[in-house]
C-alpha positions as CSV (number, residue, x, y, z in Angstrom):
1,X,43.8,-12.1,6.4
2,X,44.7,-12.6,2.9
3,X,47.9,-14.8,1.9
4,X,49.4,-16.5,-0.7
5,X,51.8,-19.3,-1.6
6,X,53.2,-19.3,-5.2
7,X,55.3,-22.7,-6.3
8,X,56.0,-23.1,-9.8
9,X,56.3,-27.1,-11.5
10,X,59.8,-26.4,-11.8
11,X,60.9,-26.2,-8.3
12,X,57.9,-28.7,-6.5
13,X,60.7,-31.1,-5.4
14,X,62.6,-28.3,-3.6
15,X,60.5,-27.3,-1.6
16,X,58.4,-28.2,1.6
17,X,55.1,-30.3,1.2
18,X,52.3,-28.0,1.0
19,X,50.3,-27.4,4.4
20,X,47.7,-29.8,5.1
21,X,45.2,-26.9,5.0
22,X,46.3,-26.2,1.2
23,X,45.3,-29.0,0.4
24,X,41.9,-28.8,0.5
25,X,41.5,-25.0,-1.1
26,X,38.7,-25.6,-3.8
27,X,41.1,-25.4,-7.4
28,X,40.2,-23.6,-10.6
29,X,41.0,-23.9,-14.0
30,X,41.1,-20.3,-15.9
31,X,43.6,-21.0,-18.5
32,X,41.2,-22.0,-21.3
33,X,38.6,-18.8,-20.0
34,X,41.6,-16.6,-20.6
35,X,42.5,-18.3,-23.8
36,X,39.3,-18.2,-25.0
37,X,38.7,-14.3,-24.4
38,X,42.3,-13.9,-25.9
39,X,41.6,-15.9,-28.9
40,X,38.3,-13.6,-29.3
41,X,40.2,-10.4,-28.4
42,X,42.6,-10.9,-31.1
43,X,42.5,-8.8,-34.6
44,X,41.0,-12.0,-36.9
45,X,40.9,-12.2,-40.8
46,X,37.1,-14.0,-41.6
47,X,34.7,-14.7,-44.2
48,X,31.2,-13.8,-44.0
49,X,28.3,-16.1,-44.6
50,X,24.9,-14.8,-44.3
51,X,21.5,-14.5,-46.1
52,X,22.1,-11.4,-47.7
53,X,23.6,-11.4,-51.7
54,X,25.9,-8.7,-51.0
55,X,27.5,-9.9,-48.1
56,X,28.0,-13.3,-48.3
57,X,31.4,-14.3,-48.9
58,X,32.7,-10.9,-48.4
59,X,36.5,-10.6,-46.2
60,X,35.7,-9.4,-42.6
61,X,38.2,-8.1,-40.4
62,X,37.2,-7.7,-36.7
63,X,39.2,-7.0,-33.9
64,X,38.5,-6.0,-30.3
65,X,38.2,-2.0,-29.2
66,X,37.1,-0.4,-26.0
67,X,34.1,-2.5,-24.5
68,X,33.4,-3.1,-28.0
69,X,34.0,-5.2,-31.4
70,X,35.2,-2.8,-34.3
71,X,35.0,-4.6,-38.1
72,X,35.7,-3.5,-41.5
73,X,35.0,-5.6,-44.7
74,X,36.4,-6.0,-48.0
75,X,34.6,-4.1,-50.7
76,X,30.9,-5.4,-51.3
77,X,28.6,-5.2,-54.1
78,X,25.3,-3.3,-53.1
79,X,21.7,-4.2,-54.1
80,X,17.9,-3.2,-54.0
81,X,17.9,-5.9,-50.9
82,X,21.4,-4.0,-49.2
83,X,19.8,-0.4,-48.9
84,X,16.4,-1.3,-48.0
85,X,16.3,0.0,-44.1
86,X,14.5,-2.9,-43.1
87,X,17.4,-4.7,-43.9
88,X,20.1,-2.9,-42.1
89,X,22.8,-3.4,-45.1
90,X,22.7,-7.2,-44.4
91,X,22.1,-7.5,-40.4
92,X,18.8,-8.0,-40.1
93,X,19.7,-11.4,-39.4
94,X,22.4,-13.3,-38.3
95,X,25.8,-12.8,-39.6
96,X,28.1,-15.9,-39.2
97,X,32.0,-15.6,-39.5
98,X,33.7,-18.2,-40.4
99,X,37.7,-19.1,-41.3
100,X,39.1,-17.6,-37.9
101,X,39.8,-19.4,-34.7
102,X,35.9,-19.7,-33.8
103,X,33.1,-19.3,-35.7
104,X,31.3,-16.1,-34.5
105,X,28.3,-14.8,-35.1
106,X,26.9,-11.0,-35.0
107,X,23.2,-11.6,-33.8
108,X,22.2,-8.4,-31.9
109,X,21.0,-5.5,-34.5
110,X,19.8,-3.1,-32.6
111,X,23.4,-3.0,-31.0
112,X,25.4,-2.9,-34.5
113,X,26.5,0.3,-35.8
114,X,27.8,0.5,-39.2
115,X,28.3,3.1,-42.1
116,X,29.1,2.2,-46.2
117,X,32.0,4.3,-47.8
118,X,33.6,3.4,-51.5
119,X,31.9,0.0,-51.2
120,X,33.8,-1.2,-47.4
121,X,31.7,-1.4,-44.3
122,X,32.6,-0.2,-41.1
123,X,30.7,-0.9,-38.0
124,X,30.9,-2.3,-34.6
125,X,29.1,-4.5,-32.3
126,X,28.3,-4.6,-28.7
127,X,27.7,-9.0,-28.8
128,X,29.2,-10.8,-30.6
129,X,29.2,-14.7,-29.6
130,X,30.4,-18.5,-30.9
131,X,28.5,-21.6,-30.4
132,X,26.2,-20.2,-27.6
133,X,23.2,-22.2,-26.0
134,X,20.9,-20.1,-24.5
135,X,18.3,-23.1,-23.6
136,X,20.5,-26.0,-22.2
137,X,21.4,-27.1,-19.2
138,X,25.2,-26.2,-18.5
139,X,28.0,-24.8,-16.1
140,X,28.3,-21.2,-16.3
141,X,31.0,-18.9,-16.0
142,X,30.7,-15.1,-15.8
143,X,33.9,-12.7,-15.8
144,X,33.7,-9.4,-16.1
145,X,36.9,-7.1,-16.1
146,X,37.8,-5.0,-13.0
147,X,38.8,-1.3,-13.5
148,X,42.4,-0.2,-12.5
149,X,40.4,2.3,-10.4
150,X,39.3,-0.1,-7.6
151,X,41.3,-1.0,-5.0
152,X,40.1,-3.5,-3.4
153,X,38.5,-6.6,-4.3
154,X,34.8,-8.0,-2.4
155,X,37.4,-10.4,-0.6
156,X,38.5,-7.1,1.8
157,X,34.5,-7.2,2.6
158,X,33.3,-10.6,2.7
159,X,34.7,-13.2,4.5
160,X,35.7,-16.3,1.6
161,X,37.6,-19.4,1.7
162,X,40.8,-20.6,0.0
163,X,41.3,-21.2,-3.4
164,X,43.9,-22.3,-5.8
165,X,44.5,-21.0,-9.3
166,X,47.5,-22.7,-11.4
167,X,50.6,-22.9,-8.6
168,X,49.0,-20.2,-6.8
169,X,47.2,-20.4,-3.4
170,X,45.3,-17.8,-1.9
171,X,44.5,-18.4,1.5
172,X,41.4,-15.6,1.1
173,X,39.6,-16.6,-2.4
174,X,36.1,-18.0,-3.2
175,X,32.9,-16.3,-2.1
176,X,30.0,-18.6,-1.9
177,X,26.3,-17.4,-2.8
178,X,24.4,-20.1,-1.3
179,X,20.7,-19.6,-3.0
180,X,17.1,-21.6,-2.8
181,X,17.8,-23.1,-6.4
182,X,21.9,-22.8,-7.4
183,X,25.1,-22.1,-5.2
184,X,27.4,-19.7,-7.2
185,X,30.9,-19.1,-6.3
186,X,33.0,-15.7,-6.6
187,X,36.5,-14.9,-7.0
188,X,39.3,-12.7,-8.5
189,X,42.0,-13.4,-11.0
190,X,44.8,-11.4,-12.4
191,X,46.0,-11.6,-16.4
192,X,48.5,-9.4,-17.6
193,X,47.9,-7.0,-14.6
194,X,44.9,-6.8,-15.5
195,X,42.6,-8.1,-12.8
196,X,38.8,-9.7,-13.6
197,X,36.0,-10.9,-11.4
198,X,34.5,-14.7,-12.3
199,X,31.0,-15.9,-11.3
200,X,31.1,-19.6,-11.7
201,X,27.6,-22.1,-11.2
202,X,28.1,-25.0,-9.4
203,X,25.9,-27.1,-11.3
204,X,24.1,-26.8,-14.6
205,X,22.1,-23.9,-15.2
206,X,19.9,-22.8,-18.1
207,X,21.5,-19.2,-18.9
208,X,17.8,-17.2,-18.2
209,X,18.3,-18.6,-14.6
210,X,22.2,-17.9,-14.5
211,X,22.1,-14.5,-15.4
212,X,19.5,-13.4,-13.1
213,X,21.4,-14.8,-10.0
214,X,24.2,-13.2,-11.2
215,X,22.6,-9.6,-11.8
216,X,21.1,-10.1,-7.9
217,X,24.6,-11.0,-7.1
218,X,26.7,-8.5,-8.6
219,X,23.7,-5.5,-7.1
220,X,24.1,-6.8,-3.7
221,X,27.5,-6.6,-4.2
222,X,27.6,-3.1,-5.5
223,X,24.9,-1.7,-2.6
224,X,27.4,-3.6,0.0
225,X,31.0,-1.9,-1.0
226,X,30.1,0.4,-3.1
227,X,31.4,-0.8,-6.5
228,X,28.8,-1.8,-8.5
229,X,30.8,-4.3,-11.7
230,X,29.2,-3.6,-15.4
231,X,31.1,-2.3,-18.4
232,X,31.5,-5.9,-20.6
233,X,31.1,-9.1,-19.2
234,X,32.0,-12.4,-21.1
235,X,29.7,-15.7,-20.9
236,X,31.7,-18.8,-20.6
237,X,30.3,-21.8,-20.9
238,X,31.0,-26.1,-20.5
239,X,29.5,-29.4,-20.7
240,X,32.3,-29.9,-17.4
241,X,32.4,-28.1,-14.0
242,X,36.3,-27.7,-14.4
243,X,36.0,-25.8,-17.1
244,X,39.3,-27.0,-19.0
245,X,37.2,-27.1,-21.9
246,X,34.8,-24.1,-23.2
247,X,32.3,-25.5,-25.5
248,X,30.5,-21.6,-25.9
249,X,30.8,-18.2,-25.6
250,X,29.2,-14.8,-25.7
251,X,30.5,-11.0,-25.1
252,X,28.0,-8.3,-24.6
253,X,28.7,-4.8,-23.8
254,X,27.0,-3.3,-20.2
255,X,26.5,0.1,-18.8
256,X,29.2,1.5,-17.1
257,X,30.4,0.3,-14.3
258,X,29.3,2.6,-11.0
259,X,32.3,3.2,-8.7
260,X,31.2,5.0,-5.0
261,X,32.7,6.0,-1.4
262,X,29.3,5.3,-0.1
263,X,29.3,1.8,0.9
264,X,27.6,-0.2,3.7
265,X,30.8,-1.6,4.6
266,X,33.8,-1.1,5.4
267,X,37.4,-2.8,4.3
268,X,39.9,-2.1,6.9
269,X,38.0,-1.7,10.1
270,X,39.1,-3.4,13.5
271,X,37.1,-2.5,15.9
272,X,36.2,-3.4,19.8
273,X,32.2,-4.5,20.6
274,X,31.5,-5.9,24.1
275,X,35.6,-6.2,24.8
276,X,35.5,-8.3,21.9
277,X,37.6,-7.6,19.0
278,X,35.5,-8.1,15.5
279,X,36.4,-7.4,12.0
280,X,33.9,-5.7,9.2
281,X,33.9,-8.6,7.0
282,X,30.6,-10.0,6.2
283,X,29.8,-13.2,6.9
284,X,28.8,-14.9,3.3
285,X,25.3,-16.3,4.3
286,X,24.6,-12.6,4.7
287,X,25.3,-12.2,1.2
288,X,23.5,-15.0,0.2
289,X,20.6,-14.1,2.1
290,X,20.4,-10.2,0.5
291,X,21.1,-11.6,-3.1
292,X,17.8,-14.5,-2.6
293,X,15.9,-11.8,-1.3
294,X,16.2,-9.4,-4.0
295,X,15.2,-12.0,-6.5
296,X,12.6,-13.0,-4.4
297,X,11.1,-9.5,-4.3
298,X,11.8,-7.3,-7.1
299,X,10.7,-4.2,-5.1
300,X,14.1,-4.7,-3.1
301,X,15.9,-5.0,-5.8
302,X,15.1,-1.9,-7.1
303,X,15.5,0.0,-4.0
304,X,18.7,-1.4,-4.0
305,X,19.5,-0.5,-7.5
306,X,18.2,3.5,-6.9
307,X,20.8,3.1,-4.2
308,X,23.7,2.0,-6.3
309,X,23.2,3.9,-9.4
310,X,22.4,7.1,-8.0
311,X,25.4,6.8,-5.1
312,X,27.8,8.8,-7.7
313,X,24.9,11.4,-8.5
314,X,24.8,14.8,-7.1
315,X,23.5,15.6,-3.7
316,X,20.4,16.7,-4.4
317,X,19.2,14.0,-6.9
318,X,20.3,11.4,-3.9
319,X,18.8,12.8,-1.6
320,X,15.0,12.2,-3.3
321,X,16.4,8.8,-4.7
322,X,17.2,8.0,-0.8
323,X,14.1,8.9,-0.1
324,X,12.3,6.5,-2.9
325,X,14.4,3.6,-1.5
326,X,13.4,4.4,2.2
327,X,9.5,4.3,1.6
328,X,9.9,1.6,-0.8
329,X,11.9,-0.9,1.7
330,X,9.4,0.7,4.9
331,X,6.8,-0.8,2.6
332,X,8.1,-4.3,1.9
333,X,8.9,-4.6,6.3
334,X,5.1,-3.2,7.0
335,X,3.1,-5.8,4.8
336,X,5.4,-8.2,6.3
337,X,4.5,-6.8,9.5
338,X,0.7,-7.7,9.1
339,X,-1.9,-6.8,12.0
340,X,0.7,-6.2,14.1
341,X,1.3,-2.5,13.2
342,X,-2.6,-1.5,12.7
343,X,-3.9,1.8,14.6
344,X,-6.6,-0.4,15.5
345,X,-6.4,-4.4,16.6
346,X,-9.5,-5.5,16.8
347,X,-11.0,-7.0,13.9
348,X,-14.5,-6.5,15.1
349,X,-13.9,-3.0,16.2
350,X,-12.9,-2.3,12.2
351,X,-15.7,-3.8,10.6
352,X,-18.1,-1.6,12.9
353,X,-15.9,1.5,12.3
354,X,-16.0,1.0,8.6
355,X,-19.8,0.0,8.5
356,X,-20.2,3.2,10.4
357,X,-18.5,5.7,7.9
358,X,-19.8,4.0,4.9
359,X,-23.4,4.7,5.8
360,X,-22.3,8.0,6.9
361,X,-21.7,8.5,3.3
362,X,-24.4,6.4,1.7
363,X,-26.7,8.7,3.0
364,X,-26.1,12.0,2.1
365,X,-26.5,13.3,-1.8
366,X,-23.7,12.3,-4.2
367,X,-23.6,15.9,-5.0
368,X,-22.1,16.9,-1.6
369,X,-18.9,14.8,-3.2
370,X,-16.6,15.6,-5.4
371,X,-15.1,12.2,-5.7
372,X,-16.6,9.5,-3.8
373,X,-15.3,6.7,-4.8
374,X,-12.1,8.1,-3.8
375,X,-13.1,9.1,-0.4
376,X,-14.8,5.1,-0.2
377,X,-11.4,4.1,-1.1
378,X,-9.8,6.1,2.1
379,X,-12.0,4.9,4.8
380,X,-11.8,1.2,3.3
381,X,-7.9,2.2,4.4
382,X,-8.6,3.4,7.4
383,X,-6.8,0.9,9.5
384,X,-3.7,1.8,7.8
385,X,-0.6,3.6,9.8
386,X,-0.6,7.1,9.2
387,X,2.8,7.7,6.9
388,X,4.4,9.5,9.4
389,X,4.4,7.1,12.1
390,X,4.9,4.3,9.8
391,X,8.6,4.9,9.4
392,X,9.4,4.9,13.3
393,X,7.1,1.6,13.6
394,X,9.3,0.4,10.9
395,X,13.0,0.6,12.7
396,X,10.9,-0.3,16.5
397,X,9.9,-3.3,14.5
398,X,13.8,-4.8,13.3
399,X,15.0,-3.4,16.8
400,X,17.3,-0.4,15.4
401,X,17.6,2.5,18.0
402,X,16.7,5.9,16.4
403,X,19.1,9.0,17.5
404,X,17.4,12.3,17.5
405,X,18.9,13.5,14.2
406,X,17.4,9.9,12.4
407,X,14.3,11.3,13.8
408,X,15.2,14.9,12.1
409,X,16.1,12.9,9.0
410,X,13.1,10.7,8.5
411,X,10.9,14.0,9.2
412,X,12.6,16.0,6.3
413,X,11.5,13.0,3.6
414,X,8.4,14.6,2.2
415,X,10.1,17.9,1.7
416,X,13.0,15.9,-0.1
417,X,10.2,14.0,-2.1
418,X,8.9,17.5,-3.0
419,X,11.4,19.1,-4.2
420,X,12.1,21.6,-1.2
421,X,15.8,20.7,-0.7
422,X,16.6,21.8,3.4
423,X,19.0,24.5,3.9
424,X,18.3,25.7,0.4
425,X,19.7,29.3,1.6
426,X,23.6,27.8,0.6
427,X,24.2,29.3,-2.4
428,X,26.1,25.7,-3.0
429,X,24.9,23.1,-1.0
430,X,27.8,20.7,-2.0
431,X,30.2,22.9,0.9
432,X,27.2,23.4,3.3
433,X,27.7,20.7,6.2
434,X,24.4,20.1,7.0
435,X,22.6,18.7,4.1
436,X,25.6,16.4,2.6
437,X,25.5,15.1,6.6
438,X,21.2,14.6,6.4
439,X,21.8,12.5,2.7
440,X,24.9,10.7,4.1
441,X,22.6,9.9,7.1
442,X,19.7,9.2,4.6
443,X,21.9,6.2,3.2
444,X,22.4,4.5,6.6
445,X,18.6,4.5,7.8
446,X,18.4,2.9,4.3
447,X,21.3,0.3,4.7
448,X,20.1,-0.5,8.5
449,X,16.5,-1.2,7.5
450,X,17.7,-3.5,4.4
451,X,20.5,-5.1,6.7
452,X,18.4,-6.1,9.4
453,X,15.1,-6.9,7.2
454,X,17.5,-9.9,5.6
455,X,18.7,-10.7,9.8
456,X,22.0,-8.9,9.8
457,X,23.3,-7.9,12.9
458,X,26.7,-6.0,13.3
459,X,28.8,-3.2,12.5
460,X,27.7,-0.7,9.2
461,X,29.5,1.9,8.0
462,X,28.6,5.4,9.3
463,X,29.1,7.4,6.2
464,X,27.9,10.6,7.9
465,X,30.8,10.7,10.3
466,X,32.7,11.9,7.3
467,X,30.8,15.2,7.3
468,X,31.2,15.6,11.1
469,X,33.5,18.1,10.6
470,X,31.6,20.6,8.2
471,X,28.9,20.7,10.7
472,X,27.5,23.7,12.1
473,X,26.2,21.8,15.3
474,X,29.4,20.0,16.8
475,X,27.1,18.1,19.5
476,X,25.6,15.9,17.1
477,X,28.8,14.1,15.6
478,X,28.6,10.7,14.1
479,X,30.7,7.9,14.7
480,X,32.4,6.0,12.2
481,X,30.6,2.7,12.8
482,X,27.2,1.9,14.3
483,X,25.7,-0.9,15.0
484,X,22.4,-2.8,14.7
């Protein structure tokens, strides 16, 4: 349950003494974040030093448009040096701006725009930055903005702890990402209505290291609910871990932000298991346990990432994307799975089976073969588990109970893989039951083997239930929830 008690300076003495609980919800300082994006945000007068003759010294004005920095200059005096390509009218290197609030600097070219009319500039930039360090040891702060569009925030999912921002004290606030080498800590503030996610370290972090905990963070995140954070983010950083004092900063423009119904959990459900009543909310070590993994194993993290990205796609591209996530995950639990899952167990018994074949081959003409080396490289496989039977050793292996349309549904793979698209005889499969119900279904078998691979055990969200009623066989309808 999510709460809040609001007491402003003014009335402190009025009122009762804060709960004892209160008291010890973690506080955080976002004034001089806010300021500091403000003070950036703002339309600013500057001067430009920089390398280049013709615009050094030259009036800048730059001012803050959507997911982007917009600029304009005075007019400049062009050379030989200003039109020579390689040059890029003067950004080939750094551009400092200086005489404003903070002194800026424009240091990414290849994400500069910019076109010359009567002797002004135009342009705009997608970084733009002020006294960054990219190689020192600091606390970091990530905020990215959160569209109007989204409803709820990860708190409705994940279970966090309270927090108190200014007079404010939320009773549901910080999520903790407990990792091998950092901790990082989550939570959601409003300015001007406007609301914005912050990723805070909790101790110094080069920014390399930051931002890749972070990107495993904010994926997990997106696979989990469904809303997958990019757009802009801003880089925040301190030589303090209250932050009251921002000693560097860097905006950079991201892809756009991925928004989806299909989600692994769910926000608002209450349900019974065993007579015991148990909310969806994840437990936090969950999350922490997902995010380690993916940046343990980057062949998770991109089966996560097909996931995400290709959730808001049409049905027929997610259907082979599923598909691509599903073998690549079944991959990652078979190695793991070892001897354990080989057709044949006995070490012994494959070294004679092997020697066996391979004399088979050595002695009959290498013209009889069209490719040996290739057929040498299949019986060195032979111990393998045939593809097929692979995927149902898979889900025996976490425990997960397959229902006879799984079974359906993990047959119909290859034919997704190859471009044959079941039930192809709708004219448009988007208002055909059937298939939106076998991709919706696709996504679960893909969230249960991930789930349980990181030791998750509990309610998911059933996303094929919601397709229950288009089908054309009404004794195979899904529930809402299942569990693994």
């Amino acid at each position: 349950m999510t709460f809040e008690f609001v007491m402003t300076m003014e009335d402190k003495e009025a009122t009762a003494p804060i709960p004892e609980p209160w008291r010890s919800y973690e506080e955080k300082h976002i004034a001089s974040s806010f300021e500091t994006i403000a003070g950036m945000e703002g339309r600013m007068a500057y001067t430009i030093r920089s390398q280049s003759a013709s615009l050094d010294g030259v009036a800048i004005r730059l001012w803050k448009s959507e997911r982007r920095y917009d600029f304009e200059t005075d007019t400049i005096k062009p050379s030989a040096e200003f039109y020579d390509r390689n040059n890029m009218y003067g950004f080939a290197s750094a551009v400092h701006l200086s005489g404003g609030d903070y002194p800026l600097v424009l240091d990414r070219t290849k994400s500069i725009s910019h076109q010359i009319s009567a002797h002004v500039l135009h342009g705009s930039s997608h970084e733009l930055s002020f006294d960054f360090d990219e190689t020192t040891l600091l606390f970091q702060r990530l905020v990215l903005p959160i569209g109007a569009d989204h409803e709820e925030d990860f708190r409705s999912y994940i279970d966090s702890k309270g927090v108190r921002i200014g007079s404010t004290y939320r009773g549901a606030g910080i999520i903790e990402v407990e990792l091998k080498a950092s901790r990082l800590q989550l939570f959601v503030s409003e300015r001007e209505k406007e609301r914005f996610l912050f990723v805070d370290s909790s101790e110094r972090m080069i920014l390399e290291a930051f931002l890749k905990c972070c990107s495993a963070t904010l994926l997990a995140l997106g696979f989990l609910t469904g809303y997958y954070p990019r757009d802009e983010q801003y880089v925040l950083q301190s030589i303090s871990n209250d932050r009251r004092e921002i000693s560097g900063a860097r905006f950079r423009r991201l892809s756009d932000t991925i928004g989806s119904s299909t989600r692994v959990l769910s926000h608002n459900w209450h349900t019974e298991n065993n007579g015991q009543k148990r909310t969806g909310k994840l437990d936090p070590s969950m999350l922490s346990k997902l995010v380690q993994r993916c940046m343990e194993d980057d062949r998770l993290a991109r089966a996560l990432r097909l996931v995400v990205t290709s959730n808001p796609l049409t049905i027929e591209v997610k259907a082979a994307v599923y598909c691509v996530a599903l073998e690549t995950v079944k991959n990652i639990i078979m190695e793991g799975a070892g001897d354990r899952v080989k057709p044949i167990q006995d070490k012994k018994v494959v070294e004679e089976v092997l020697l066996q074949f391979r004399q088979i081959v050595a002695a009959l003409p290498a013209e009889a073969f069209g490719d040996q080396e290739g057929l040498m490289r299949k019986i060195d496989n032979i111990n393998s588990p045939p593809n097929r039977r692979s995927f149902s050793k898979c889900f025996e292996l976490l425990g997960i109970e397959l229902t006879s349309r799984d079974e359906e549904c993990l047959s119909s793979r290859d034919e997704f893989l190859h471009g044959k698209i079941p039930f192809d005889g709708s004219e448009d499969p988007d208002v055909d039951g059937d298939l939106p119900f076998m991709i919706a279904k696709l996504h679960f078998l893909v969230s249960a083997l991930v789930m349980k691979f990181i030791g998750y055990s509990g309610p998911l969200l059933n996303n094929a239930a919601t397709f229950n009623w288009k089908l054309k066989d009404k004794t195979h309808s899904e529930d809402p929830v299942r569990y693994i």
